[in-house]
N, C-alpha and C positions, 0 to 999 in steps of 0.2 A: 495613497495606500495608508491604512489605519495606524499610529505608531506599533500597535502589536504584532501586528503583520510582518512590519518590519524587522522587530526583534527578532521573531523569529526565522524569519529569513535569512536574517543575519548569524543567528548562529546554527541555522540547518548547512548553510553554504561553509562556515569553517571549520564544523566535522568534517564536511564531506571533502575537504581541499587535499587529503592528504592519501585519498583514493583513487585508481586511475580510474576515468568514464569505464559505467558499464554498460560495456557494448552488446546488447541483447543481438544490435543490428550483424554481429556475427555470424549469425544463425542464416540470417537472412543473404549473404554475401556466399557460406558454403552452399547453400540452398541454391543458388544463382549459379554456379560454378557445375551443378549434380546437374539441372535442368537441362545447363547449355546455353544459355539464355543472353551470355555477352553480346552486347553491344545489338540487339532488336531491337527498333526501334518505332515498329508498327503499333497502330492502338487494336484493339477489338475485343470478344470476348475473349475467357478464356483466363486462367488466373496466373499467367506468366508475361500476357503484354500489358504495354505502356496505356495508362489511362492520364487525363487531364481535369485537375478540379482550380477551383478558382483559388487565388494566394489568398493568405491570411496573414495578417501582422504578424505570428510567432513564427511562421516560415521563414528560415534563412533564403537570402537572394539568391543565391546558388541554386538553389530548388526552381526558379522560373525558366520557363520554357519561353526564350524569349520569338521563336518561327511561330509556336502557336500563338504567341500572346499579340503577333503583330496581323494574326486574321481577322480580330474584334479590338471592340475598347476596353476589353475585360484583360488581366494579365492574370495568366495560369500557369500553374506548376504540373510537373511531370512524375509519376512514381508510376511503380507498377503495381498491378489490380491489387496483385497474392501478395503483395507488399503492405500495401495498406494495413493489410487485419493485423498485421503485428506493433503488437502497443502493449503497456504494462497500466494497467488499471488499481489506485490504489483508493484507501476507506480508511479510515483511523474514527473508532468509535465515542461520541461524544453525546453519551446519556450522561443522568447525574453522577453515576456511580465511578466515573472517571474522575471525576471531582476532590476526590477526596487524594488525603498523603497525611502520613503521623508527622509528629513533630518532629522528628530526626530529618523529617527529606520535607526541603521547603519547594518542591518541585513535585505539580499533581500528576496523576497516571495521564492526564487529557493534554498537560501539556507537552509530555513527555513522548506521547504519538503522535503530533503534532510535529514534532521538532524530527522525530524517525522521518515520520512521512514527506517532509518536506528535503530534508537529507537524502533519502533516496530518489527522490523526483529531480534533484540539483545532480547526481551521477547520471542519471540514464538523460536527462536532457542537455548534459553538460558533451554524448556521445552522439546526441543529434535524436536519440527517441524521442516515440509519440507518449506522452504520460496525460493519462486522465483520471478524472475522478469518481469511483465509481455509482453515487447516488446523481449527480449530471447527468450520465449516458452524451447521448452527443459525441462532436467529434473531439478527439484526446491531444492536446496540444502540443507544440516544438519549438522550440527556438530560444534565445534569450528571452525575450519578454512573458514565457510561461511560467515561472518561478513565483515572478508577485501575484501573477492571477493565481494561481494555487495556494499562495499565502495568504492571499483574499480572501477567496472562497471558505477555507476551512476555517479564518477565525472571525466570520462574519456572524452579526449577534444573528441573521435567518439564515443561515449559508447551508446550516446540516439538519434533517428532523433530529431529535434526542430520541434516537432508537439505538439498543443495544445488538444488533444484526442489521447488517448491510442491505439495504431493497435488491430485489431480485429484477435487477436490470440486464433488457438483453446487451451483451458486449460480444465485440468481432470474437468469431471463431478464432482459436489458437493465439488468443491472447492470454497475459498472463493478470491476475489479479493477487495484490497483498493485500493484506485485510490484518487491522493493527487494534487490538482490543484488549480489555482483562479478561473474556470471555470465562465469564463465570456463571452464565446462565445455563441449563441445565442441556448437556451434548445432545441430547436430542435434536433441540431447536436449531444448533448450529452443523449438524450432521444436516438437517433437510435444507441450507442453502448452500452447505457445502456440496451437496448430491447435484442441486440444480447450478450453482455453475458450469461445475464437472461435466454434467449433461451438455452443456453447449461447446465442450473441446478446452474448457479453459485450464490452463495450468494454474495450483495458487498454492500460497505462502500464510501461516498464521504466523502474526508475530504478539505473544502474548505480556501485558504489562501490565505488574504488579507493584505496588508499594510493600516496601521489605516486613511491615506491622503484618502484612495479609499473608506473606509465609508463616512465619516465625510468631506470630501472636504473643509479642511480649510481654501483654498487660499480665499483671498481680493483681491478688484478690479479688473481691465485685465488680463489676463494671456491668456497664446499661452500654449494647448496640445496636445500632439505630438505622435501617436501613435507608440510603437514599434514594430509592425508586419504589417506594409505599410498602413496603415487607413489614412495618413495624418495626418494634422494638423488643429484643431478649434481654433478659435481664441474668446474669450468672453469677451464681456465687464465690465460687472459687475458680478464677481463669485457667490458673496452671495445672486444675484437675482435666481442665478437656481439652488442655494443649498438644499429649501426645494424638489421640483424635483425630484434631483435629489435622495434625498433620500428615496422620495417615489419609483421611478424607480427601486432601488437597493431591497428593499425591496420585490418589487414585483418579481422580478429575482430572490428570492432565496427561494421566496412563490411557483416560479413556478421551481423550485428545488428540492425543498422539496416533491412536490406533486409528481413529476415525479419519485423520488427513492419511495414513497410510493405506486405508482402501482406497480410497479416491487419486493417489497417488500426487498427493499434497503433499508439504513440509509444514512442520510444526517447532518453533523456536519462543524460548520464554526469557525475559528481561525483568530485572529489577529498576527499579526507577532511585537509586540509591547508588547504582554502577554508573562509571559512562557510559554515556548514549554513542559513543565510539565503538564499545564492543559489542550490541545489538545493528548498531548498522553494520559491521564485517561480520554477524551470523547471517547477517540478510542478504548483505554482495555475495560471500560467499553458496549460499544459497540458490539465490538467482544465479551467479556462474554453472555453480552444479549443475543445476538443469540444464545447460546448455553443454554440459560433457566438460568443461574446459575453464579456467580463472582467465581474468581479463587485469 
């Protein structure tokens, strides 16, 4: 694995040390409990019995069915059907415009979703969840050895398109998807993939990151900015004349943010990249507990 990878893996996993695993699989265990469903141990349809798929490296041994595995040369693991669809699917956006941080924070918006996203994927697979990523599709990973492939993946020089929205990938029903952006492009664009998740049962999470200059726009006098996703460049003369503006602007774009994950019956959570990245991952646990009625 890449030294960067590493890095940050390494500091995804000691944020995340000092939070208990989040156990989505909760859900799944009261779920089990309402059914009825202890200890069945039939396969067939039907999305309450035991199905058999073949082991994968990130599968804990505990998972293998070792009666089925000794009727072929194949060794297979055991879950149940309605079980499967439950997984947490996450994106963290890495167009140019992630790129950028003032000189105060020597840390960019790209790596700082980066480091969320992996942070969270080290709780939920440190409780035995499936985490995937959502421009993959495919099946969503478990186990110890899912951590570096997700490390992998997202700081691989082809690993993501530089698209500022997530592809609209089908994902199991009644899973859940975080989606980790500055999402500054205009609500519309991100209201119609917000809509088409939503449409396939998904539950989802914005978690929005900002460098503290793109609140607070502290420059004085003239300045030239300079878009990095081909917008050109403004040239202004006096900053601190379109600072109140611009703040009200900002504000209203994340009023109309907030509203828009609230139809769909989304969360919407915004970060500085100038805070610890400690206190955006417990709006995110705590989040993700929420939705499940209960903290972990």
């Amino acid at each position: 694995m890449a030294k960067s990878a590493q890095d940050l893996q390494r500091r995804a996993e000691s944020i995340a040390v000092p939070f208990p695993p989040l156990l989505i699989a909760a859900q799944r265990v009261a779920a089990s409990v309402f059914q009825g469903v202890h200890g069945r141990r039939r396969s067939g349809p039907g999305e309450t019995f035991w199905q058999f798929r073949r082991y994968q490296p990130t599968d804990p041994v505990s998972l293998i069915d070792w009666r089925q595995s000794a009727k072929s040369q194949r060794v297979y693991v055991r879950e149940q059907e309605w079980e499967a669809s439950q997984s947490v699917w996450l994106w963290c956006d890495r167009s140019p415009s992630m790129e950028y941080h003032s000189k105060e924070v020597p840390e960019s918006k790209a790596i700082r979703a980066k480091l969320l996203l992996l942070a969270l994927a080290s709780l939920l697979l440190r409780a035995g969840e499936q985490v995937g990523l959502v421009q993959y599709g495919g099946k969503p990973l478990r186990g110890n050895g899912a951590l570096p492939r997700l490390a992998e993946a997202i700081t691989g020089q082809d690993a993501i398109p530089q698209t500022s929205t997530p592809p609209r990938m089908k994902l199991p029903r009644h899973a859940q998807v975080v989606l980790i952006s500055d999402f500054l492009e205009p609500p519309g664009d991100l209201e119609d993939i917000i809509k088409w998740f939503a449409g396939q049962g998904l539950a989802g999470h914005l978690a929005q990151v900002l460098d503290p200059a793109e609140e607070t726009l502290p420059f004085t006098g003239r300045a030239r900015f300079t878009g990095l996703e081909g917008e050109g460049e403004t040239v202004i003369g006096r900053v601190e004349a379109v600072r109140a503006d611009y703040s009200k602007r900002l504000t209203l774009h994340r009023e109309n943010l907030s509203a828009i994950t609230s139809r769909t019956g989304w969360n919407f959570l915004s970060h500085r990249t100038d805070r610890p990245p400690e206190m955006a991952l417990l709006s995110l646990y705590l989040t993700l507990s929420g939705s499940l009625g209960r903290l972990f």
